[in-house]
NUZA-265870 format. One record per residue (C-alpha): residue number from 0; residue in three letters; x, y, z. Coordinates in pm, whole numbers, plus 32768, in hexadecimal, padded with zeros to 4 digits. Layout:
N
seti num NUM; residu ala; xx X; yy Y; zz Z
...
END
This chain:
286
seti num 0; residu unk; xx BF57; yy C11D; zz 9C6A
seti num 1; residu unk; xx BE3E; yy C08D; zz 9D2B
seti num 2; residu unk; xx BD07; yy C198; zz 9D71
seti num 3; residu unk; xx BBB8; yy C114; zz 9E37
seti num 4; residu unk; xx BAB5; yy C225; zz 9DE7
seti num 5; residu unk; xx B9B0; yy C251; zz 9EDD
seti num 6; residu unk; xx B863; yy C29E; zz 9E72
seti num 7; residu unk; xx B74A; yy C20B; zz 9DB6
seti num 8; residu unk; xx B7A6; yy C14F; zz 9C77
seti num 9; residu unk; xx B698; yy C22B; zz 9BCE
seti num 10; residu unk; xx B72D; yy C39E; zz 9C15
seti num 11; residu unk; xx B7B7; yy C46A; zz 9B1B
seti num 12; residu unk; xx B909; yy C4CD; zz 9BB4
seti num 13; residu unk; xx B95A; yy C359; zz 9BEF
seti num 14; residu unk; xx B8EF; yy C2FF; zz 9A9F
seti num 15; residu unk; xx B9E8; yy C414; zz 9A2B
seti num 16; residu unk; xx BAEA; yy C3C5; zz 9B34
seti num 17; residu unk; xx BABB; yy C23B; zz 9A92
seti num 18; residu unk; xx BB0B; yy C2DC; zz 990E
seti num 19; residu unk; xx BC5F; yy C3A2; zz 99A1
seti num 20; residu unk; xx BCDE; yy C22F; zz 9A65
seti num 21; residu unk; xx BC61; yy C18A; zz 991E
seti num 22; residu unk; xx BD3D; yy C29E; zz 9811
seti num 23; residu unk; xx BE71; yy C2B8; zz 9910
seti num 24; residu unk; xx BE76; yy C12F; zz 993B
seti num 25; residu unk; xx BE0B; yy C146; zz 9ABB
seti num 26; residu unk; xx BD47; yy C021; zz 9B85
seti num 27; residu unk; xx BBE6; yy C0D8; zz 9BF0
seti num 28; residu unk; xx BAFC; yy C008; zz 9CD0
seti num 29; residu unk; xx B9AE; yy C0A7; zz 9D5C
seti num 30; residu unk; xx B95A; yy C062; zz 9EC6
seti num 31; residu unk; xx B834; yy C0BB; zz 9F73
seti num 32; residu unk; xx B843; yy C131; zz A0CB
seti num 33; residu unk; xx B709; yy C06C; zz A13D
seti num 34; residu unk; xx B804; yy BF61; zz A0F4
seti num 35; residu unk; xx B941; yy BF86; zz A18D
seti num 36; residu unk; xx B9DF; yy BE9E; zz A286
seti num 37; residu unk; xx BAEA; yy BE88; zz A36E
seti num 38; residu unk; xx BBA3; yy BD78; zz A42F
seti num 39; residu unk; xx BCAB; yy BE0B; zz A519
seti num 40; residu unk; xx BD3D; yy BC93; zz A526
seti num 41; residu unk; xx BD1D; yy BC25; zz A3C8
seti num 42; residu unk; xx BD94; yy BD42; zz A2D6
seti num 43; residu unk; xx BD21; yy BC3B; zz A1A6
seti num 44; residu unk; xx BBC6; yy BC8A; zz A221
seti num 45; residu unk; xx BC0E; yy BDE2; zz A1DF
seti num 46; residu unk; xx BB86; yy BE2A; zz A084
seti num 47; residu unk; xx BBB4; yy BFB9; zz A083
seti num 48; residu unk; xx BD28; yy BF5F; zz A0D7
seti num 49; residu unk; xx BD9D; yy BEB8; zz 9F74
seti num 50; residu unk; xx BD89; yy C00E; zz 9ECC
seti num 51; residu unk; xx BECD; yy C113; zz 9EFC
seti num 52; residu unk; xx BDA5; yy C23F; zz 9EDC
seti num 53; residu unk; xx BC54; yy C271; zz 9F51
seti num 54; residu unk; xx BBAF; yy C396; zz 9EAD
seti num 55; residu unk; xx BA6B; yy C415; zz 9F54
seti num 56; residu unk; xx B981; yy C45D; zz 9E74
seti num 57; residu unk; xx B83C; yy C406; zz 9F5E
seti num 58; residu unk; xx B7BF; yy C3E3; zz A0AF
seti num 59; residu unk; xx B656; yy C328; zz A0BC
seti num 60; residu unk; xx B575; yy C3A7; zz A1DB
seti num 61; residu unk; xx B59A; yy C2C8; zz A32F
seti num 62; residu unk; xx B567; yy C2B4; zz A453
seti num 63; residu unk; xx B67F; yy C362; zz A56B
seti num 64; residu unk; xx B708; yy C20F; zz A5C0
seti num 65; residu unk; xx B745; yy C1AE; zz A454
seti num 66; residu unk; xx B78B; yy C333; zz A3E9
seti num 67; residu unk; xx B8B3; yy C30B; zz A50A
seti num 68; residu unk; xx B924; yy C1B1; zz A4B7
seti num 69; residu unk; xx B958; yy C223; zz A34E
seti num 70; residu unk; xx BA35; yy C331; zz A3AF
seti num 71; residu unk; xx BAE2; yy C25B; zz A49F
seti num 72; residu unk; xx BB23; yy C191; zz A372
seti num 73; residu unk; xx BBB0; yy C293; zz A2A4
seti num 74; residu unk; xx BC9D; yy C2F9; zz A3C1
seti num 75; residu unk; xx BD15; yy C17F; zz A405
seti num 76; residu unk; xx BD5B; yy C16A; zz A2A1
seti num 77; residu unk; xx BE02; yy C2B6; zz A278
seti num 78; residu unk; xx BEFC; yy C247; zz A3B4
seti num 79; residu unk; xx BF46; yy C12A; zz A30C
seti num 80; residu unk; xx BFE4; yy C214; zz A23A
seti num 81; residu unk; xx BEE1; yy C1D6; zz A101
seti num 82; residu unk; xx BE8E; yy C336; zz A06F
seti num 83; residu unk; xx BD26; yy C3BE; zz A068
seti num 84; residu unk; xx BCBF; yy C4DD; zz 9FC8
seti num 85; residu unk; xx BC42; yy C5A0; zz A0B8
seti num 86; residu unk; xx BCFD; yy C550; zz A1AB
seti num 87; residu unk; xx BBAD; yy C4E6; zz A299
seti num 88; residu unk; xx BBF0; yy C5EB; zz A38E
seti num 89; residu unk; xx BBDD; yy C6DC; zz A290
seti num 90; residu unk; xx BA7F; yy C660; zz A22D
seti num 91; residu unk; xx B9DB; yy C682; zz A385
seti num 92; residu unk; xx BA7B; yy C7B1; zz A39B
seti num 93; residu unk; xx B9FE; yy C853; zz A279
seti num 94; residu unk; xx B8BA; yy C797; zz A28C
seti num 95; residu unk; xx B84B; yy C84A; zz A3B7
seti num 96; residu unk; xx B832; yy C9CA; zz A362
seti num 97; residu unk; xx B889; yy CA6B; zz A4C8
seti num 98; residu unk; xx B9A6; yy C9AE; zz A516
seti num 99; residu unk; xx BA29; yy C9D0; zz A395
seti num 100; residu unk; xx B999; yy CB71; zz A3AD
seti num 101; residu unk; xx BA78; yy CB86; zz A4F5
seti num 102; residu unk; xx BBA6; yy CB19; zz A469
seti num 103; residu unk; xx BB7C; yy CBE5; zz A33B
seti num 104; residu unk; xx BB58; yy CD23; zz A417
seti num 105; residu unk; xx BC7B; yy CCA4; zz A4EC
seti num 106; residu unk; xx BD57; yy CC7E; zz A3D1
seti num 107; residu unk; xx BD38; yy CDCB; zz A351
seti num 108; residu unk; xx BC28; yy CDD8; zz A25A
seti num 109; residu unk; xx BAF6; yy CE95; zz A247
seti num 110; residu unk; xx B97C; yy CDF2; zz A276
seti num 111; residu unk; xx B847; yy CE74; zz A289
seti num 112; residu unk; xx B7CD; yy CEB6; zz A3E7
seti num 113; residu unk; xx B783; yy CD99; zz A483
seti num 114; residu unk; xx B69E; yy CCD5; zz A58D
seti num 115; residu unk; xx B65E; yy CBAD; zz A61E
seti num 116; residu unk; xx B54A; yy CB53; zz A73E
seti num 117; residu unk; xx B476; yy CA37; zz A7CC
seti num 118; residu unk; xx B34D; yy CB1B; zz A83D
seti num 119; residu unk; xx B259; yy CBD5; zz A7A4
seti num 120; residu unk; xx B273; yy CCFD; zz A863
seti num 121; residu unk; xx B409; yy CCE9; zz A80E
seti num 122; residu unk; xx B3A4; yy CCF7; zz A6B5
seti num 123; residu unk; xx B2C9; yy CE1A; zz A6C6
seti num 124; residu unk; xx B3CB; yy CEE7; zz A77B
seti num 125; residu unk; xx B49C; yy CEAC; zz A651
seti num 126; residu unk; xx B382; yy CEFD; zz A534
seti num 127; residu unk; xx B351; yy D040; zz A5E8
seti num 128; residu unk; xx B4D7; yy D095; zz A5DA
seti num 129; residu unk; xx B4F4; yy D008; zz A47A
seti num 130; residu unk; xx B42A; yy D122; zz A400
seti num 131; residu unk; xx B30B; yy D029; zz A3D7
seti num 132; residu unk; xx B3A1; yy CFC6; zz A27D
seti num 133; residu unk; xx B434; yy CE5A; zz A2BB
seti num 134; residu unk; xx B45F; yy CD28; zz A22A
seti num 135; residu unk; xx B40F; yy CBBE; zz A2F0
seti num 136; residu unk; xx B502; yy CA78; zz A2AA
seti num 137; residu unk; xx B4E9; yy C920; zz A2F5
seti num 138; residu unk; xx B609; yy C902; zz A3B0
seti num 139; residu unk; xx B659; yy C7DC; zz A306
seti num 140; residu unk; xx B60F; yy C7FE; zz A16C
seti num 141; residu unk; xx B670; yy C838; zz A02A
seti num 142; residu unk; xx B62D; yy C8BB; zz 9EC2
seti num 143; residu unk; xx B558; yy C9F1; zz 9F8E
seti num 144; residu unk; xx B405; yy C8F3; zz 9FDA
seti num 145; residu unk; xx B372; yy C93B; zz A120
seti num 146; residu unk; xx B3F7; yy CA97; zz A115
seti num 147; residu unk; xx B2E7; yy CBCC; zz A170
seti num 148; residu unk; xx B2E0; yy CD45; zz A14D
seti num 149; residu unk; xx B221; yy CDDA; zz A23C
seti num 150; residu unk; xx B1DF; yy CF32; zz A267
seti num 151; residu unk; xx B092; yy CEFA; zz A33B
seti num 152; residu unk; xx B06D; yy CF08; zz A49E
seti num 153; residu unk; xx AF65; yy CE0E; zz A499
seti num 154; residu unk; xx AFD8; yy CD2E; zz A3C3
seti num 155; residu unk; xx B147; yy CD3D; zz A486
seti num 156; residu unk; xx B0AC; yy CCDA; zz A5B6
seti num 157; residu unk; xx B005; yy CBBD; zz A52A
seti num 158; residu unk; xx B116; yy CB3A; zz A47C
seti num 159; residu unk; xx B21B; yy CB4F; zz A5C5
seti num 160; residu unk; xx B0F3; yy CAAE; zz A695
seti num 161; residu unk; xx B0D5; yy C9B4; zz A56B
seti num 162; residu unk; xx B266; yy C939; zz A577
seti num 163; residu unk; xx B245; yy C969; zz A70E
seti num 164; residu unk; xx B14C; yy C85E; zz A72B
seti num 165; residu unk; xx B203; yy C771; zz A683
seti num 166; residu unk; xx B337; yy C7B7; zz A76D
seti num 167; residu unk; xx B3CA; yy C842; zz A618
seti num 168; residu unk; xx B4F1; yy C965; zz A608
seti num 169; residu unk; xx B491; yy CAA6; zz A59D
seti num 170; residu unk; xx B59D; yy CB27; zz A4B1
seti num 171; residu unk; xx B53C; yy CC8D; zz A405
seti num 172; residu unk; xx B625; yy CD64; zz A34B
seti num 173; residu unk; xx B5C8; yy CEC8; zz A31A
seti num 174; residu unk; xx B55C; yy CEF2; zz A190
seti num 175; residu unk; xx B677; yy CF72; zz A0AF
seti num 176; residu unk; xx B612; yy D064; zz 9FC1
seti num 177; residu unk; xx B6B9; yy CFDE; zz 9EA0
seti num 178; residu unk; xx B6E3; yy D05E; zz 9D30
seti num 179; residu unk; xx B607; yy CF12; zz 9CD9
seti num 180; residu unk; xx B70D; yy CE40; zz 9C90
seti num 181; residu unk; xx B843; yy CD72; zz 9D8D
seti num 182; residu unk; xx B96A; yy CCC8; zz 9D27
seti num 183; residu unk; xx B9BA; yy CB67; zz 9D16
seti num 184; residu unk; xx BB76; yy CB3B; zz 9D30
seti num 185; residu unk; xx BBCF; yy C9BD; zz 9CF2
seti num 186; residu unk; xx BCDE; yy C974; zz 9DD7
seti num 187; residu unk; xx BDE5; yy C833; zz 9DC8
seti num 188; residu unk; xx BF01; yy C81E; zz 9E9C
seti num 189; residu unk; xx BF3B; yy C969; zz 9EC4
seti num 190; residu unk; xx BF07; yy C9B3; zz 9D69
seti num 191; residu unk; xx BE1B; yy CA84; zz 9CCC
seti num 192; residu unk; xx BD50; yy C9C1; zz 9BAD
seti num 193; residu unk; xx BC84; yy CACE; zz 9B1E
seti num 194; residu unk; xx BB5F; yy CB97; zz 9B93
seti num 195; residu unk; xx B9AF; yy CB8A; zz 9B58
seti num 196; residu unk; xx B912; yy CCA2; zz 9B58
seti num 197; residu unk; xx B778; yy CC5A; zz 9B95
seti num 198; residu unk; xx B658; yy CD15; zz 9B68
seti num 199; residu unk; xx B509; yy CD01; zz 9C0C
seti num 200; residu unk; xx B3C0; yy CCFD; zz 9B34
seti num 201; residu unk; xx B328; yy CE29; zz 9AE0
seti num 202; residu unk; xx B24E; yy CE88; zz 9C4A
seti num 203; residu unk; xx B33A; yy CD9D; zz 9D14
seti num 204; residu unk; xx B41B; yy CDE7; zz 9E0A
seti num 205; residu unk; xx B4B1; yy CC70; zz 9E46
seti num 206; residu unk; xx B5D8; yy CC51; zz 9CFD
seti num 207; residu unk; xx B62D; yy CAAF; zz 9D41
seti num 208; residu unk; xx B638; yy CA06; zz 9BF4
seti num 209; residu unk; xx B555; yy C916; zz 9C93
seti num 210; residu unk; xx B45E; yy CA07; zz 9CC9
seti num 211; residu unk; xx B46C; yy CA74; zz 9B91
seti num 212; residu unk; xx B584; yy CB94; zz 9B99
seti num 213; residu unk; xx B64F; yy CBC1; zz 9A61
seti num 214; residu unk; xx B798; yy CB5B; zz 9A11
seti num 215; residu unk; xx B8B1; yy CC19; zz 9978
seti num 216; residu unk; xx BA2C; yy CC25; zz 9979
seti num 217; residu unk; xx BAF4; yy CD3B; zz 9A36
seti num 218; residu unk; xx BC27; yy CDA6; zz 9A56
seti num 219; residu unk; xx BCD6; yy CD97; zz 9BCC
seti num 220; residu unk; xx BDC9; yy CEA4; zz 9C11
seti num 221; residu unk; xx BEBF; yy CE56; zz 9D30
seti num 222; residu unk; xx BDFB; yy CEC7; zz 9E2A
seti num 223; residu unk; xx BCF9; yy CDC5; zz 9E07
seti num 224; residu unk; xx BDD2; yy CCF1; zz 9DA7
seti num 225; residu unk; xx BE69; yy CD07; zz 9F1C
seti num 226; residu unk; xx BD0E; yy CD22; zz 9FE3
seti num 227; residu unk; xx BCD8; yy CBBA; zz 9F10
seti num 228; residu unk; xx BE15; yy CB04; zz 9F8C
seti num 229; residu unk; xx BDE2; yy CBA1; zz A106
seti num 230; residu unk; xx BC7C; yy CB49; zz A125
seti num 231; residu unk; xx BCBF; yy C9EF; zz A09E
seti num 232; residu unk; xx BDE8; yy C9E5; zz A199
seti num 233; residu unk; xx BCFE; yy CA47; zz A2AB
seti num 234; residu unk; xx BC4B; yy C90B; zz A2C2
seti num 235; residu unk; xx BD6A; yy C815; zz A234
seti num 236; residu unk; xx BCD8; yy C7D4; zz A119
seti num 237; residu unk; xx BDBB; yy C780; zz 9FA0
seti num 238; residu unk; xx BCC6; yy C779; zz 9EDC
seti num 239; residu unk; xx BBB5; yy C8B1; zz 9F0E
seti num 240; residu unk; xx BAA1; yy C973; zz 9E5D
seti num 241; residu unk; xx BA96; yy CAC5; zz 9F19
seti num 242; residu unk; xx B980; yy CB8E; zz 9EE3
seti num 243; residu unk; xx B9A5; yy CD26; zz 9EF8
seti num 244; residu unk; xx B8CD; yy CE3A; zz 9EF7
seti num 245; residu unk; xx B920; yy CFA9; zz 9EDB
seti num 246; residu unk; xx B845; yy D0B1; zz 9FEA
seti num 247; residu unk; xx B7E9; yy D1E8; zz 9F6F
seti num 248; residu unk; xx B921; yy D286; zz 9FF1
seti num 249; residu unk; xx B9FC; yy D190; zz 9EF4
seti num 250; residu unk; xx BA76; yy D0AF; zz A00B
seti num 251; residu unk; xx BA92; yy CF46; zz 9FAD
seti num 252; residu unk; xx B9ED; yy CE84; zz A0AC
seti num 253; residu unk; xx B9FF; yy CCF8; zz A0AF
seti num 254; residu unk; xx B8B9; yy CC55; zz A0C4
seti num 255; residu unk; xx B8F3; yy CAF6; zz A0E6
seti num 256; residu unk; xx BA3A; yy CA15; zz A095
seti num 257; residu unk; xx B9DB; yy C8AC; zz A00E
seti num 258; residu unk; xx BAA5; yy C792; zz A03E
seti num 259; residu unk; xx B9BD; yy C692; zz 9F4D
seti num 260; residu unk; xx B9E3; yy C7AB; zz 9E2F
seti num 261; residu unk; xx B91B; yy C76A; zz 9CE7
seti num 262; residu unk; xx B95F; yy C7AE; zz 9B7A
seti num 263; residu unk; xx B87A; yy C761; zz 9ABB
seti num 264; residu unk; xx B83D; yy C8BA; zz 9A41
seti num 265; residu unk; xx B9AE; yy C93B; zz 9A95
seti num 266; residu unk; xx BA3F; yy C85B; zz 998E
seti num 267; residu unk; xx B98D; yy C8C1; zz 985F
seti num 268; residu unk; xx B9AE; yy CA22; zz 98B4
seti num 269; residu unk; xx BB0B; yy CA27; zz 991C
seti num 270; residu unk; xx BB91; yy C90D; zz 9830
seti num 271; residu unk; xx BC42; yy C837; zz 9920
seti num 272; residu unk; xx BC41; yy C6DF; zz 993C
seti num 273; residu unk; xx BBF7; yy C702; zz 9AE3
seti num 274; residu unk; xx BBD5; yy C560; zz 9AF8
seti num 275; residu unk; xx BD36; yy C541; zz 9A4B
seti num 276; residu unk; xx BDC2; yy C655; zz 9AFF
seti num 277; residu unk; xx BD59; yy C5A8; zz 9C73
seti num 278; residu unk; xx BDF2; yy C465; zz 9C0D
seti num 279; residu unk; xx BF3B; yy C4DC; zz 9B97
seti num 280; residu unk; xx BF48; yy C5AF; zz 9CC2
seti num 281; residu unk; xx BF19; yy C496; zz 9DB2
seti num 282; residu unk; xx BFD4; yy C39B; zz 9CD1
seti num 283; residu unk; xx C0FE; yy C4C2; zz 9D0D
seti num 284; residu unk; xx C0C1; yy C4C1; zz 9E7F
seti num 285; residu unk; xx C07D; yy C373; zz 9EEC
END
């Protein structure tokens, strides 16, 4: 089996996705997205096109035309009948956290409330309803950086006039009180890999690894087990890291479903081989 990785040559999770093609005797190539072309008359032109899998791994920043002529990319490639993992509609689903928080809530689950604005004045509204406890995303982003609890009115209102001047989306959540501590349930084809539990430092509220939370191994029962497969099945994605967080009322609420998961602390902890378990899974269901 053929698998084109996309991301930098220099990441960890394509280094380790290189070592699992390497021991199961797979072809691995690395291919930057600043690089990719496409001919729509000349398929030999096509380089992205040898592989039989594309594994996304990375998306550099860009501009919208090349952002959208990346995608359109993916999607040409995946109607060629080529498999990518995610599927790209699942990526710009779960890349944009309204339309991903939406489907969630339509599909059933639980989320924290939720808000979404262009004006300041919008926002405020909100911050007063909230309780004036809330937390600001990017509503684009990753690995928690640019997120912001606010609990000042002052500070609120120059934050929303802040994103509002830069014809930005205001996207607030109202602050879960949490037991300092979410869940992290590794999700592959509607299987269940294993489960992270992360901790935020001592006088932090934020628990991503990459923010310095810390990582342990827990136990799913069946009921997260199921929120996992249904949140990942909300926004199409096979392969999933679905991040949970229990209210002070023990409801399970699903923060945020990510469809470019990482493991770089979920393997050690859990003691899975994620890498080889992504390529046998698409090697099964190419």
């Amino acid at each position: 089996m053929r698998f084109n990785i996309m991301g930098g040559k220099e990441g960890w999770h394509v280094r380790d996705l290189i070592r699992a093609a390497d021991a199961l005797h797979f072809q691995a190539q690395v291919t930057d997205f600043r690089k990719i072309t496409y001919s729509l008359n000349h398929p030999s032109c096509n380089f992205v096109d040898e592989a039989d899998c594309t594994i996304i791994r990375t998306m550099p920043p860009g501009s919208l035309e090349q952002v959208v002529f990346r995608m359109d990319v993916l999607h040409a490639m995946q109607r060629k009948g080529k498999k990518v993992l995610n599927p790209p509609r699942a990526l710009e689903v779960a890349v944009d956290k309204f339309l991903a928080s939406e489907l969630l809530l339509s599909s059933g689950l639980q989320i924290p409330n939720t808000f979404c604005c262009q004006d300041s004045e919008s926002a405020m509204e909100a911050f007063e309803k909230f309780g004036k406890n809330i937390v600001v995303k990017p509503l684009f982003g990753a690995e928690g950086r640019g997120i912001l609890r606010i609990e000042d009115e002052q500070l609120a209102w120059r934050v929303f006039r802040a994103i509002e001047k830069i014809n930005g989306v205001i996207y607030l959540q109202s602050f879960v009180k949490h037991p300092g501590w979410d869940l992290r349930i590794f999700v592959l084809g509607n299987k269940i890999l294993g489960g992270m539990k992360r901790t935020a430092p001592k006088d932090a509220w934020m628990t991503n690894v990459a923010q310095g939370g810390k990582a342990e191994l827990f136990q799913l029962n069946s009921q997260l087990e199921e929120i996992g497969i249904k949140a990942a099945n909300a926004v199409g994605a096979e392969i999933a890291g679905v991040d949970l967080i229990q209210d002070e009322n023990k409801n399970w609420l699903v923060l945020e479903v990510n469809a470019v998961p990482g493991w770089k602390a979920f393997a050690p902890v859990t003691k899975i081989d994620v890498a080889k378990e992504v390529l046998l899974y698409a090697n099964k269901h190419n």
